[in-house]
Each structure stands twice: as structure tokens, then as C-alpha cells.
N, C-alpha and C positions, 0 to 999 in steps of 0.2 A: 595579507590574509590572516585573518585572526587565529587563536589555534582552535578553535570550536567549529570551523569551518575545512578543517584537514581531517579526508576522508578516511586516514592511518591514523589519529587520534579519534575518531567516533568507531572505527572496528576497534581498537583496542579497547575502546570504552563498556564497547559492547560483551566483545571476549570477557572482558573483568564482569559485567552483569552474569552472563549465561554462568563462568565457573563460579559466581556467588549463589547464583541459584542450584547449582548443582551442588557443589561442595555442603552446601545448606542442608539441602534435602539428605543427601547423603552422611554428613551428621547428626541430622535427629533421628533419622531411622538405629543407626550405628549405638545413638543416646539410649533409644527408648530398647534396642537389643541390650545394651549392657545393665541396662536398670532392671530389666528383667531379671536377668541372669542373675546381678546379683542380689534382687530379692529372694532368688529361686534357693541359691546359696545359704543366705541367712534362714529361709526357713529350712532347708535343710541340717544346716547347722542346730540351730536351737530342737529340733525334734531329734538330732541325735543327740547333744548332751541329754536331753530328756529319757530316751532311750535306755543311757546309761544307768541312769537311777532307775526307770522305772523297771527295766527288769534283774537288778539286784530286790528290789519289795518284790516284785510277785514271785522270784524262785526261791527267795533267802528262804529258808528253816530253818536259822538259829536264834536261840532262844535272845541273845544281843543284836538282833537284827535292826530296832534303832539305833543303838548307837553306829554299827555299821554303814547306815544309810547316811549317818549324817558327816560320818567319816569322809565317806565317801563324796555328798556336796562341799563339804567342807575343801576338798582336795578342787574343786572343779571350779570352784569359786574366787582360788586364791591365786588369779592372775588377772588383779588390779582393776576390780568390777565387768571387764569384758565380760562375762556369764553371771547369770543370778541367777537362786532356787528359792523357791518358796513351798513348804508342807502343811497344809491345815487335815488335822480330824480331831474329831472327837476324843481320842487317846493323848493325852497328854506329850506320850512320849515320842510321838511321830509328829511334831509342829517343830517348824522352820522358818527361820526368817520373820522378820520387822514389818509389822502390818501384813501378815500374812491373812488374818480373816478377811481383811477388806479386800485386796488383791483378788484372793478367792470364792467370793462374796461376786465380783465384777468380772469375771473370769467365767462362771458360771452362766449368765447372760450372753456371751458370746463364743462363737464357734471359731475353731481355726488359729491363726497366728494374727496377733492384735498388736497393736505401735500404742504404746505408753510410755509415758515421760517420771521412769522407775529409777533409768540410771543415776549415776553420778552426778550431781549438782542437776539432776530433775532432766537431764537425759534420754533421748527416747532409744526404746529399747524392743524389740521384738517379743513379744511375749505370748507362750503356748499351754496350755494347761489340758490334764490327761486325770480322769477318775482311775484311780485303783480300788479296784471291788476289796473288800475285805476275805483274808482266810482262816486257818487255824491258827496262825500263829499272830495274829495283830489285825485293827480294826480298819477297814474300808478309811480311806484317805484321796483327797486330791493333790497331785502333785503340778508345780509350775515352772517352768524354767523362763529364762530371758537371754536373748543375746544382744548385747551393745550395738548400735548402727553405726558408731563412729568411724569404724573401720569403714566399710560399705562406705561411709559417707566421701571419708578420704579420697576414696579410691576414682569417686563417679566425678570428686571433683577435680582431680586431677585429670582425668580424662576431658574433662571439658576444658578446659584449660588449655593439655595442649589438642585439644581439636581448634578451640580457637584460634592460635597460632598459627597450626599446621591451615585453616582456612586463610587467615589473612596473608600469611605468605602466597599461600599457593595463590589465592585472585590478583597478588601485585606481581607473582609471578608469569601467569597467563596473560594478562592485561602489557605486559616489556618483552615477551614473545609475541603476542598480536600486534602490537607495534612494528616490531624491528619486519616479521612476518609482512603486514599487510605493506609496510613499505617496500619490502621487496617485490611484494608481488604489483604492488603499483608504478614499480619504477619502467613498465612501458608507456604507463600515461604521462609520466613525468617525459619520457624522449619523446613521443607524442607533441608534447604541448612546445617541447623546445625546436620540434621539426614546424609546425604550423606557423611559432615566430619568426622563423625564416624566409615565409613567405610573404613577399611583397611586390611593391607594386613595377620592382624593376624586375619582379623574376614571378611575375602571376604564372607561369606556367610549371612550377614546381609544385608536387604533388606529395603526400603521405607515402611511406614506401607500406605498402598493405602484408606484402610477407613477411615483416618483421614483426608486425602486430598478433600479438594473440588470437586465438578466435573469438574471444568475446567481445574484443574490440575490433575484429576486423569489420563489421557492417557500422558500425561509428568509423570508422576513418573510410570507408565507402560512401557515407551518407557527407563526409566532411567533402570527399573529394568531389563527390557530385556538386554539391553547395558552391565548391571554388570552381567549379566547371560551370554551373549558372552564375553565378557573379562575374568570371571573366567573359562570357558572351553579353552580357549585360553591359561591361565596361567596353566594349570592342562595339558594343551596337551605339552606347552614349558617344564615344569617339566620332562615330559615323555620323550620328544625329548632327553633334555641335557642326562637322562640319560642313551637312548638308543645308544647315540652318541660315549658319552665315553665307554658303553657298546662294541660297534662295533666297537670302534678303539683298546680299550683295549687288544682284543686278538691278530692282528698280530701284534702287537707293544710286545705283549710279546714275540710272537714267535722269533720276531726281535731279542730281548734283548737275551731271551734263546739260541737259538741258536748262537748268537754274542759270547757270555760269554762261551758255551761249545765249541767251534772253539777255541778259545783264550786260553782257557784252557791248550793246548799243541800243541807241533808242529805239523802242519800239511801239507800231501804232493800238491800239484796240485790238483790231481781228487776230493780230499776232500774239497780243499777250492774251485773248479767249484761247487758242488754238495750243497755246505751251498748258495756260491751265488746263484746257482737259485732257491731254497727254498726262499732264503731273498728277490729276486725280483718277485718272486710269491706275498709274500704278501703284496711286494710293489706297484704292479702292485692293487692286490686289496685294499690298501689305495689309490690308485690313483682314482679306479674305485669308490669309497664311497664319494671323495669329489668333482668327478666330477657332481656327482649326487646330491647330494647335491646343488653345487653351479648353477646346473640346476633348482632345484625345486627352490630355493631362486629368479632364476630371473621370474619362470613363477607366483611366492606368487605373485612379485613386478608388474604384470599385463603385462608381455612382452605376443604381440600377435606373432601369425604367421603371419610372412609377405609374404615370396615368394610360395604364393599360386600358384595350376595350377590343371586345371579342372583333375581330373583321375577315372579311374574304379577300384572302393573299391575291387571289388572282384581280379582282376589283382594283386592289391596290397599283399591281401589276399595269393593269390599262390602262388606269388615271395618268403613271408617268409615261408611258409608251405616249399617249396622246400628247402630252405636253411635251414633248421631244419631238411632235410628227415635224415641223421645216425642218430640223436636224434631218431629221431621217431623209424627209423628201430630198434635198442637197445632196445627201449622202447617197440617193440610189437606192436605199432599201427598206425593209419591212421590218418587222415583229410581228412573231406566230407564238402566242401564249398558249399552253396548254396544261392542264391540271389544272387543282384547286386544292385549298385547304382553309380550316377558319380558325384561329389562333391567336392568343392578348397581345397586341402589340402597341406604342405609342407610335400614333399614323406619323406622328410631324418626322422623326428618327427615323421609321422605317422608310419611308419616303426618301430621306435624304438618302440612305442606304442603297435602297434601287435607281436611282438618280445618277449617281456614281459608278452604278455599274453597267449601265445602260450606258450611261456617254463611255467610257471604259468602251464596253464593246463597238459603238460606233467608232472611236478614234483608232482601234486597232484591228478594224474589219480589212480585208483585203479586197478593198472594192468593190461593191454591190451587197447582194445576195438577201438572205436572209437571218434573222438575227430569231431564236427559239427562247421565250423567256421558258422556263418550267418553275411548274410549283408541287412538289410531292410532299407526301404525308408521310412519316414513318413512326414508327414506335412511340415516343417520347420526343419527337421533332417537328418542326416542318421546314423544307429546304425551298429553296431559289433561287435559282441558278441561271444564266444568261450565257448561251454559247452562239460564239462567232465564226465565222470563217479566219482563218490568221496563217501566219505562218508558225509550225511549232517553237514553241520555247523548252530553253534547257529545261532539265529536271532541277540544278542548281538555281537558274534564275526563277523559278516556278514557284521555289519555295519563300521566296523573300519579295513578291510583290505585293504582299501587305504591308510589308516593311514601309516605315514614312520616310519620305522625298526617295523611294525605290523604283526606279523606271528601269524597262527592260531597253532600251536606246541609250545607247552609250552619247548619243550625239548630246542627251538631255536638255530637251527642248524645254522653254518656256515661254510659254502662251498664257494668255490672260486667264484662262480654266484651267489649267493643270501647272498644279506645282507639286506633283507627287505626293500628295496626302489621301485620296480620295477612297483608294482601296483600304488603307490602311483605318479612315473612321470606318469604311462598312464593317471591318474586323471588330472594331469600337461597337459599332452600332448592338452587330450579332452579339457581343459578349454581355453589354447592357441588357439583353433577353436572352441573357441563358445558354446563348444557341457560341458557334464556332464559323469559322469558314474554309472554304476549299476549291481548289483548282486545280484543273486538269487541260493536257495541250497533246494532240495528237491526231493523226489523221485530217489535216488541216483545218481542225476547228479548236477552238478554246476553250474551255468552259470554266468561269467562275459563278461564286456565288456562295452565299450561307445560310445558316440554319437558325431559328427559334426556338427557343422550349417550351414544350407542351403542357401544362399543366396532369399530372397523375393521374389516374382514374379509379376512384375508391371503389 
């Protein structure tokens, strides 16, 4: 088994997917929170250094109050460009900083806290600018401050960083828990599969133990156990077959052989050697008739339908073979009383053979006279046909297996030129060919078999 094909490597592969998506999502939102924040930071910073100058101009009253102010950026500025000021006015002596008119020239155009590239070696830098109305003691000016993003910058990149990390660990870490995880929780399917090798063909009756099973596999090891339960009635019925087979070929194959070998024995005239042959092509004829049956039931196993269907009346069908059986019957002492009807697609030549079968059926297991009832009933989604005899009752046990092939309820298992125990077994054939089943019932001194057709729907 490949490892792409191991249901604990595709969960864990899976686990590693789902905490990359989560971990994912849970880091951008965490990204886009901190970047927030700390632009929130930065402009808060940059409008307080701003703060600080702007209100030494508007309250100062000394008559040295530029130099004071510049004292004052002077001090603010001298921690290695992180902060920048810039002062333009008209007054000579209230101007500050390098390219101060253009700054505030482009400052002017814009509201709020603005990203220019002012810093250190062209650096971008947060930059806010604030009019100071003029008073008594010096003229209307605008002032600018800047704070460096470097820092800020640092910071967000570190953070991604170890987010990165902290993701890649954690999905290889969830992905060697989902493993170890889903193989534990798989290790019922693994005793599963090592219980099921055990079973074979010297010990087909050994089963799944279903209480040790989880519940999610208890209806899989119910459906497994069923499956071993129809395959060993399958293997117990093939058993039966082979030896019913050889059973019913064995005898005119012997007859073949005996009779070959006393012919041969000595010379023999004409009428003698007509009289062996048609004995030999008797029972050739019924080896012929055993694997033609055969190789019929083989193709209806294989699901061969009826195809040249045509609508007809069941009961019609019904008296066609009743007549063609009357010396049978006359010999036999009794009748046929058909009753119902129904009209339904059937292929005549199959159906035919089917009621053929069950008509001699009931004649060969009548109890001596009487009357023999074909019915034909309609039901739902069917139509049934059934043929009940007078008999003596049969088990519930052997009831169920006279469809079975070469299945006689006579232990003594006769073999006559017409019965070689297939005959119920094609009607079962015939009936599943159209859709339909079969059934039998024995009670009250009568028998009753017969099957069913299927109806076509009605829209």
C-alpha cells in the first residue's frame, strides 16, 4: 500500500490543511490588528511631540520666545532623526529646518498625518502639520513635526516573523498529532482487517466479533458478517450442486457404459444392436435435456432478462398447456379448473415452459385423482400463478428449497426420463427473467406452487 493511500496520512494531511487555514486567517486578522495599532501609536506620537511645541508658541509671552521654541525642537530632535520639526512664517525668526517652505508648501494640500520619504537617507516618516494663528507677541506660523516608521517598522516585522514560525510549527505540529491520533483511533480497523484474514475456507464459519467494534463500524462488520453469511450458503449450495451434478449425470453415463460393455460382449444381430441404440439415445437424449437446463439456469444466474415480450392473457396461456398435457392427465385420473385472469408482457416460449413444469409438478405429486386449480391473480405491481394439488403436506424445511436444482422432496430420488430435479428450479429462473419471484405453500392436503410476473407501472 502506497503511503497516499493510508487513511492516517490523508487525516493528518488534512489536519495540517484545516490548522494552515486557520492559523492563516488567525494571523492576518492578529497582522492587520497590530498594524493598526501601531499606526494608531505613531500618529499619536507624532501629534504629541507636535503638542509639545505647539503649545509653548501659543502660551509663551516672552519676548525670547523663538529662541525658546527652537531650544525646545532642538531638544526633541536630538535623538538620531527618530523625530523631525520643521517651522515656516513670514517672521524670520520662527523658521526651522532644511527645506522647510517646500514641506510646508505640500503640507498645506493635505489633511491629517501624511507618509513622506523626509527621514534619514530619504526614509519615510509620519508627517503632521498644525497652523498657529499669530498673536501679540509673534507672527502666525505653521508648524510640522515627523516621526521615523522605523521603529513601527521593526516591530511589525518581527511579529510576522515569528508568526511565521509559530504557524509553520504549529501545522507540522497538528499534522504528527493527527497522525499518531487518527492511527489510534484506526487501530479498530486495523484488528478488523487482521480478524477477517483469519477467516478461511477451513473455518468459514468464524465471524467479526461486533462488540468489540465501535459503533461506527459496528454496521460495516454487520454488513461484512452478512456478506460471509451469503457466501457460505452459496459455498454449501455449490457443494450440493457439484454433487447433485455428478449425481445425475452418473447414472446414464453408467447406463451408457453397461449397456456399451454388455453389447460388446458378444456378437450381436441388427434388432439387438437397434434396441441398445435407442436405450443409449434415451439416455442421451436425457443428458442432453440436463445440460440444456443447466446452461439455462447459468444464463438466467448471469441476469439475462426477457426480452421479446408481448402483452397476453395469463389464463389463455394457462389452457394452451393444461390441453397439451390432457393424456397426462387422462392417465392420471384428473382435471384442471382454471380460474382468474390477468394480461401481462411475457415471452410465450419461457412462460410456457414455466407452467409446463409446474403442471407436470403437480400431476407427478397429486395423490391420486382429483382436481388440480390453476389460478391466475392480479395484484398491485404483479400477476401470480399458481397451481395447487392435492398431496400430502411437506415440511416447512423442505418447502423452502424445492426450487433448489436437482432438490426433490423423495429421499428415494427417482430418476425418470422427465425429472431430473431442475424443473421448479428454471420456473424460479423463468419468474426472475420477468421481474416477478416464486412461492409455495403445503397444508391441508393440498400444495400449492407457483410465480409471479412483473407488471409494468402505471403513470
Amino acid at each position: 500500500m502506497t503511503p497516499r493511500n493510508s487513511i492516517a496520512i490523508r487525516l493528518a494531511l488534512m489536519y495540517a490543511a484545516v490548522a494552515l487555514v486557520v492559523f492563516s486567517l488567525v494571523g492576518v486578522a492578529l497582522h492587520q490588528v497590530l498594524s493598526r495599532e501601531l499606526a494608531r501609536h505613531q500618529h499619536e506620537q507624532v501629534q504629541g511631540r507636535l503638542e509639545d511645541v505647539r503649545y509653548l508658541l501659543v502660551h509663551g509671552r516672552s519676548p525670547q520666545l523663538a529662541i525658546r521654541a527652537k531650544d525646545k525642537i532642538a531638544a526633541l530632535v536630538s535623538n538620531g532623526g527618530e523625530t523631525r520639526f520643521w517651522m515656516w512664517s513670514d517672521d524670520p525668526a520662527f523658521r526651522w529646518g532644511e527645506g522647510a517652505e517646500a514641506i510646508a508648501a505640500h503640507m498645506r494640500t493635505h489633511s491629517g498625518v501624511v507618509d513622506l520619504p523626509v527621514g534619514p537617507g530619504g526614509s519615510s516618516m509620519a508627517v503632521l502639520s498644525v497652523d498657529v494663528p499669530a498673536n501679540d507677541i509673534r507672527a502666525g506660523l505653521q508648524l510640522i513635526a515627523a516621526v521615523s516608521e522605523a521603529s513601527f517598522s521593526r516591530t511589525l516585522r518581527a511579529f510576522e516573523t515569528a508568526l511565521a514560525l509559530l504557524t509553520v510549527v504549529g501545522v507540522v505540529s497538528v499534522g504528527l498529532l493527527g497522525f499518531w491520533i487518527a492511527r489510534l483511533g484506526l487501530r479498530p480497523v486495523q484488528q478488523l482487517s487482521e480478524d477477517a484474514q483469519r477467516i478461511g475456507p477451513d473455518n468459514r464459519g468464524q465471524r467479526l466479533e461486533l462488540p468489540d467494534l465501535p459503533l461506527e463500524l459496528s454496521q460495516l462488520g454487520g454488513s461484512f458478517n452478512a456478506a460471509l453469511d451469503r457466501l457460505d450458503a452459496a459455498y454449501r449450495q455449490l457443494e450440493t450442486f457439484n454433487a447433485d451434478v455428478a449425481h445425475e449425470l452418473r447414472t446414464p453415463l453408467a447406463n451408457l457404459i453397461g449397456q456399451t460393455q454388455v453389447t460388446l460382449a458378444r456378437e450381436r444381430d441388427a434388432p439387438e444392436l437397434r434396441e441398445v441404440l435407442q436405450s443409449n439415445l434415451e439416455e442421451l437424449e436425457r443428458l442432453r435435456a440436463i445440460v440444456a437446463d443447466m446452461l439455462f439456469l447459468a444464463r438466467a444466474e448471469q441476469g439475462e432478462r426477457a426480452h421479446r415480450l408481448a402483452e397476453s392473457s395469463l389464463a389463455q396461456e394457462v389452457e394452451k398447456t393444461v390441453e397439451f398435457f390432457d393424456v397426462l392427465l387422462e392417465d392420471a385420473g384428473m382435471q384442471v379448473e382454471v380460474t382468474g385472469d390477468a394480461v401481462a408482457p411475457i415471452e410465450t416460449s419461457l412462460f410456457r415452459r414455466a407452467l409446463s413444469n409446474l403442471l407436470q409438478n403437480a400431476i407427478q405429486h397429486s395423490t391420486g385423482g382429483g382436481t388440480i386449480v390453476a389460478r391466475i391473480e392480479r395484484q398491485a405491481d404483479r400477476a401470480e400463478v399458481s397451481f395447487s394439488n392435492p398431496s400430502d403436506p411437506i415440511p416447512p424445511e423442505q418447502l423452502a428449497r424445492l426450487f433448489d436444482r436437482f432438490y426433490r422432496v423423495d429421499a428415494a430420488r427417482p430418476n425418470s426420463g422427465e425429472n431430473h430435479g431442475l424443473g421448479l428450479a428454471i420456473v424460479r429462473a423463468v419468474a426472475a427473467m420477468h421481474g416477478g419471484t416464486v412461492f409455495a405453500r403445503s397444508g391441508q392436503g393440498t400444495t400449492t406452487i407457483g410465480f409471479a410476473v412483473g407488471l409494468p407501472s402505471k403513470r
